[in-house]
PASEBA-1860 file (N, C-alpha, C; in nm, 3 decimals):
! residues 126
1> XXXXXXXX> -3.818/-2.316/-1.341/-3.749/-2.394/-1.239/-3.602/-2.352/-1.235 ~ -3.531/-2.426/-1.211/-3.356/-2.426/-1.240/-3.316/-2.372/-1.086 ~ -3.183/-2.412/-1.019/-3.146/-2.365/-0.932/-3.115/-2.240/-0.880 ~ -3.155/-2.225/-0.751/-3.131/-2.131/-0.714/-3.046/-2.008/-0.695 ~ -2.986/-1.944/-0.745/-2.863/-1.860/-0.721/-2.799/-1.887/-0.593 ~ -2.628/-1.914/-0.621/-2.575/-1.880/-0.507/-2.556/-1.753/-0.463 ~ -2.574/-1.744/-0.295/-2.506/-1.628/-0.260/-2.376/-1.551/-0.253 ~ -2.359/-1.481/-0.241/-2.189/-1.395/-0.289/-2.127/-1.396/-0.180
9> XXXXXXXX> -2.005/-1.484/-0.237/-1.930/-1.549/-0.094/-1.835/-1.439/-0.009 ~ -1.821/-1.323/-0.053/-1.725/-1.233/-0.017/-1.844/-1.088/-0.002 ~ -1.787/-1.035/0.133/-1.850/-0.895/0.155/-1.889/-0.822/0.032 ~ -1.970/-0.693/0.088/-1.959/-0.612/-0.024/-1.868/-0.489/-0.037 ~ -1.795/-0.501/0.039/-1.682/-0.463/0.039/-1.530/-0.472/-0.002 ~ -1.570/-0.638/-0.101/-1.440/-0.714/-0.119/-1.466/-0.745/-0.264 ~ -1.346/-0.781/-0.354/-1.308/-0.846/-0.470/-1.208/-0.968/-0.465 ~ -1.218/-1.040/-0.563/-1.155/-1.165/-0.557/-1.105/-1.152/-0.770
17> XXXXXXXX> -0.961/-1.263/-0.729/-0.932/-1.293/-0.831/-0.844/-1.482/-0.821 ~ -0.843/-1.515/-0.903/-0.810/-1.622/-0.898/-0.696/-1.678/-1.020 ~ -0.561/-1.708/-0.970/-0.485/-1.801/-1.093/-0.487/-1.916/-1.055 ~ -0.514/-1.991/-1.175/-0.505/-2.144/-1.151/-0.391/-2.189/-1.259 ~ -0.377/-2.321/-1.154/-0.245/-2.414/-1.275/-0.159/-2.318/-1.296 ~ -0.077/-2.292/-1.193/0.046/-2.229/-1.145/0.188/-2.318/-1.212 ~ 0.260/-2.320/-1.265/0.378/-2.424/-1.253/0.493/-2.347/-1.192 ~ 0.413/-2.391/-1.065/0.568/-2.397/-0.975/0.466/-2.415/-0.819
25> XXXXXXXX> 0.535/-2.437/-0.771/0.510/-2.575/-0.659/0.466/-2.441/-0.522 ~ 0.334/-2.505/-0.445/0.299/-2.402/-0.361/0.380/-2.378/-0.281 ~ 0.444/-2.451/-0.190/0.560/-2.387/-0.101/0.603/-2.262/-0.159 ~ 0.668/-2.242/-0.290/0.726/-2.152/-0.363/0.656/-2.021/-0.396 ~ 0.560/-2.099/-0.444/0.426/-1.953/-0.438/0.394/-1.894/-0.302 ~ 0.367/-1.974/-0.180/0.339/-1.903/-0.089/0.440/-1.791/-0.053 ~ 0.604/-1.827/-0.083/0.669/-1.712/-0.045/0.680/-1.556/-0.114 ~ 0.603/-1.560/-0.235/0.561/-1.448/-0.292/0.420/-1.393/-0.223
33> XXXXXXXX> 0.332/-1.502/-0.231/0.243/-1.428/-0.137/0.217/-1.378/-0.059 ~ 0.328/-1.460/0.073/0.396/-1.346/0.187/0.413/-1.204/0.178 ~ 0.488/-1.199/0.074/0.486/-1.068/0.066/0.413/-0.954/0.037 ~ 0.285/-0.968/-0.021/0.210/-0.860/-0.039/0.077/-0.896/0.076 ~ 0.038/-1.025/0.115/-0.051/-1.040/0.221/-0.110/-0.881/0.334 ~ -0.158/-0.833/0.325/-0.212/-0.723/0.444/-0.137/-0.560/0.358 ~ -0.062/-0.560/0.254/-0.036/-0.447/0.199/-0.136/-0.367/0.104 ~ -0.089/-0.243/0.075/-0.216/-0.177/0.017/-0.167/-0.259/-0.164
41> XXXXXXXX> -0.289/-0.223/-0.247/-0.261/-0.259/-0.339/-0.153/-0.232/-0.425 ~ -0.121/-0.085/-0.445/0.000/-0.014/-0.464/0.113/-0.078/-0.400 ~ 0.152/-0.073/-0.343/0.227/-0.104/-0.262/0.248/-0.213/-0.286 ~ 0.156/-0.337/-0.318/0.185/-0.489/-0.356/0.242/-0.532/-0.488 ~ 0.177/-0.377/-0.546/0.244/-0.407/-0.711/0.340/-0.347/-0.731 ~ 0.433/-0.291/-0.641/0.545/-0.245/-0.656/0.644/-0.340/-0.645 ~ 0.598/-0.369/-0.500/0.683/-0.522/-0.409/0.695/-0.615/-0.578 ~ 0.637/-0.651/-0.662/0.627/-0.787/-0.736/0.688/-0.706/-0.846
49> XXXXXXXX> 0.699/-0.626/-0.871/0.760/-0.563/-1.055/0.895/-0.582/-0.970 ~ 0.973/-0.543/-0.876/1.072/-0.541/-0.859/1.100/-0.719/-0.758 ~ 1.094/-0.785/-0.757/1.084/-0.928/-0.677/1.166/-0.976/-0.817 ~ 1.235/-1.071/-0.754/1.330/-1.144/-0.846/1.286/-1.290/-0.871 ~ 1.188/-1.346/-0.803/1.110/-1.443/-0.818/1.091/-1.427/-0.945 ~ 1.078/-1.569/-1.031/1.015/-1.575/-1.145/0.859/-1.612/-1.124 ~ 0.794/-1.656/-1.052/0.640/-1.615/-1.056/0.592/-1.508/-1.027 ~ 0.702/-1.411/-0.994/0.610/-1.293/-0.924/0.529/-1.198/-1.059
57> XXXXXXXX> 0.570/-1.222/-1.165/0.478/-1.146/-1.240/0.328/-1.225/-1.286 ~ 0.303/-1.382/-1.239/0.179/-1.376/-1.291/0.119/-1.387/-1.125 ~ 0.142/-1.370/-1.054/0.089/-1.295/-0.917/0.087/-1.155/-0.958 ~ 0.140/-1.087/-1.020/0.087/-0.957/-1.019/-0.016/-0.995/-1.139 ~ 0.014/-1.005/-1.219/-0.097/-1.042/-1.321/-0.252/-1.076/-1.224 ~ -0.285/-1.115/-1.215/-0.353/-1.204/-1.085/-0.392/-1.042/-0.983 ~ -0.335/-0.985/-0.973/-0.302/-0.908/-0.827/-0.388/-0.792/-0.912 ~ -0.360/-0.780/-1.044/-0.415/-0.619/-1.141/-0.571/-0.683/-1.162
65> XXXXXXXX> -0.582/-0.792/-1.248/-0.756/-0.864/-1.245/-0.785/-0.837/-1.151 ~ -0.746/-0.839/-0.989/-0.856/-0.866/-0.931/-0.915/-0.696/-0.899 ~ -0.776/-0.613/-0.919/-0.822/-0.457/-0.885/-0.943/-0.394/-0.954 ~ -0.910/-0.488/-1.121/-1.025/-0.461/-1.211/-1.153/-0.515/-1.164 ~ -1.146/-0.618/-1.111/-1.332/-0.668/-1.057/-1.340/-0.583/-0.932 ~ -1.246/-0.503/-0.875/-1.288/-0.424/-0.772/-1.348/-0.334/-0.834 ~ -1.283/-0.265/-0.957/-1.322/-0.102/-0.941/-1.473/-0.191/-1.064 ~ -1.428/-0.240/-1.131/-1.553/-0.256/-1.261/-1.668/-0.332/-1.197
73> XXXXXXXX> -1.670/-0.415/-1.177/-1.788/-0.521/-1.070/-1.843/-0.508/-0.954 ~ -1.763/-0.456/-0.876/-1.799/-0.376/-0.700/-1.771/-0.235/-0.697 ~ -1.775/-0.166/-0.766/-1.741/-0.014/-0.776/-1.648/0.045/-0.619 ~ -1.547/-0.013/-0.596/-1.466/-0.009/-0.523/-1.381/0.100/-0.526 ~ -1.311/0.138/-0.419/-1.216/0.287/-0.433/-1.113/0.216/-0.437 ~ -1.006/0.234/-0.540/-0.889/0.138/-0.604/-0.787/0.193/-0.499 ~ -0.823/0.329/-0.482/-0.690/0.380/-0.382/-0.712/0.311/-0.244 ~ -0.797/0.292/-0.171/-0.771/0.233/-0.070/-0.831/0.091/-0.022
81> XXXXXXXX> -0.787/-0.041/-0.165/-0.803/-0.175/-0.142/-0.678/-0.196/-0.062 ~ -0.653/-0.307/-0.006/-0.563/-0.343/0.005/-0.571/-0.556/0.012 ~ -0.506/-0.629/0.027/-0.419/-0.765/-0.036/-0.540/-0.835/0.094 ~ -0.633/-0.848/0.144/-0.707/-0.905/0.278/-0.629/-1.046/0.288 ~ -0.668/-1.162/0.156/-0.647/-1.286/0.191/-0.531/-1.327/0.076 ~ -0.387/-1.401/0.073/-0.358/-1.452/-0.062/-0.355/-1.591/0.010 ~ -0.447/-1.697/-0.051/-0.403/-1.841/-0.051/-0.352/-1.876/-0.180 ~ -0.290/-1.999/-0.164/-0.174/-2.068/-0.215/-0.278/-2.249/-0.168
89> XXXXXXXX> -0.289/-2.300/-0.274/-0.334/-2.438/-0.273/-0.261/-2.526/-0.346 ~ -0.256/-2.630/-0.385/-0.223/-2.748/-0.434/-0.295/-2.796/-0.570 ~ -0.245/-2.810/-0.657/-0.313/-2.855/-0.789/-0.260/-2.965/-0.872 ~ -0.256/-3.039/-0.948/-0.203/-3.103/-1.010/-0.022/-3.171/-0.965 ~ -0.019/-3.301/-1.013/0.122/-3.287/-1.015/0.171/-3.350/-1.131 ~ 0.246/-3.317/-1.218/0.283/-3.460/-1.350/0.423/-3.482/-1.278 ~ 0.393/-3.633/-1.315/0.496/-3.698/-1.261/0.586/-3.787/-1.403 ~ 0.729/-3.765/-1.444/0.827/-3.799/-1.510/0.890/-3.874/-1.457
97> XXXXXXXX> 0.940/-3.946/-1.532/1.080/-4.024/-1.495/1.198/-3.980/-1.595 ~ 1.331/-3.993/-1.483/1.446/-4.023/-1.577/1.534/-4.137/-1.535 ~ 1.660/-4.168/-1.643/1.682/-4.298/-1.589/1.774/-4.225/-1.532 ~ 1.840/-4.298/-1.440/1.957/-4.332/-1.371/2.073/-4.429/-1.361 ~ 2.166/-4.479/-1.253/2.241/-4.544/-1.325/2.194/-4.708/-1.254 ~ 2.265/-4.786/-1.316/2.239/-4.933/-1.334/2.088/-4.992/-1.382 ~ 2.035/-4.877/-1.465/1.933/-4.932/-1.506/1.816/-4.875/-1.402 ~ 1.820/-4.815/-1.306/1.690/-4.759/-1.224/1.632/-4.628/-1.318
105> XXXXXXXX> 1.519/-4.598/-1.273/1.453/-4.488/-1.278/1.428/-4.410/-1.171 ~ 1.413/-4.276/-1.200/1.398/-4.237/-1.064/1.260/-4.078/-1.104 ~ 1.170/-4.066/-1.022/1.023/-4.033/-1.056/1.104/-3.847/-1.011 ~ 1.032/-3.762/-1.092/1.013/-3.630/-1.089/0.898/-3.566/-1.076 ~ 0.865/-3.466/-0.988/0.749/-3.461/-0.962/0.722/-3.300/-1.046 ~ 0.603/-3.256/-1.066/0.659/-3.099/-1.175/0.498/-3.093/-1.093 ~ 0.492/-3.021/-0.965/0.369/-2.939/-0.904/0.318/-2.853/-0.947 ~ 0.161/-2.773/-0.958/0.134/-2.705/-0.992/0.040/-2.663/-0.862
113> XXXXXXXX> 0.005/-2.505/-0.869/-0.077/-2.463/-0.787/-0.159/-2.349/-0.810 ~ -0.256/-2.313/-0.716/-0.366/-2.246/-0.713/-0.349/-2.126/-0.650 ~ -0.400/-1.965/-0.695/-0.343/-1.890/-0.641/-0.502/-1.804/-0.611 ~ -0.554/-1.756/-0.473/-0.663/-1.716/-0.466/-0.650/-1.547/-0.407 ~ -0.706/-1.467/-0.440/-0.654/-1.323/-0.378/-0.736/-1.245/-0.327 ~ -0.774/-1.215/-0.267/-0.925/-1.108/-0.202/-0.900/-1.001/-0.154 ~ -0.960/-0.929/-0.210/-0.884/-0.738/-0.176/-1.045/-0.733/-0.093 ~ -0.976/-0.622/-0.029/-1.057/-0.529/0.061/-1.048/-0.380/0.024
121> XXXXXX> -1.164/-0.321/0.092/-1.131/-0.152/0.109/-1.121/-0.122/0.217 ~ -1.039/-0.071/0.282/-1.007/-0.018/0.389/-1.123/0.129/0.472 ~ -1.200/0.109/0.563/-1.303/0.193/0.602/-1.194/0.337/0.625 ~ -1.285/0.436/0.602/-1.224/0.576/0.619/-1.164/0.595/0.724 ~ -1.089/0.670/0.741/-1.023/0.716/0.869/-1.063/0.878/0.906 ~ -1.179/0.907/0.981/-1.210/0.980/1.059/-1.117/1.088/1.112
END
């Protein structure tokens, strides 16, 4: 018995990688993601070694796994993946307090987020 296998949610043409429990707040992440969105892979990991963002290295971190489930898991041509989808989600938030004055508190919020990445291979050019 036992359930059925799911089907494989991404072409066979595509790889996926995933960071979770990000600390630092998606707005913030999405603007790193901007930047490599629709670039070749090369090219994306250049953009992030040199980015002055402090998340941009576990987006690249993130960005190299997923090249590895391209070439090791989908036997993919590494030279011509490139960045198809980066989402940016919402995860967790811990919430702190500190005091303030006359006796208030006042709440801190410390966001975390979800970082999803899906490479493609780019079809030959004829």
């Amino acid at each position: 018995m036992g359930k059925p296998a799911l089907e494989r949610p991404l072409g066979d043409d595509e790889a996926m990688a995933t960071a979770r429990n990000l600390r630092i707040s998606p707005r913030k992440l999405n603007l790193v993601a901007q930047l490599i969105r629709g670039k070749l892979c090369e090219r994306a990991l250049a953009e992030l070694a040199f980015s002055r963002k402090r998340i941009a290295g576990d987006v690249r971190k993130a960005l190299q796994s997923a090249i590895a489930n391209a070439e090791n898991n989908h036997q993919l041509d590494v030279d011509r993946l490139y960045v198809a989808e980066a989402t940016v989600g919402k995860a967790l938030v811990m919430k702190r307090f500190t005091p303030r004055a006359r006796g208030r508190a006042a709440r801190i919020e410390k966001p975390f987020s979800h970082l999803r990445l899906v490479l493609r291979e780019r079809a030959e050019v004829e």
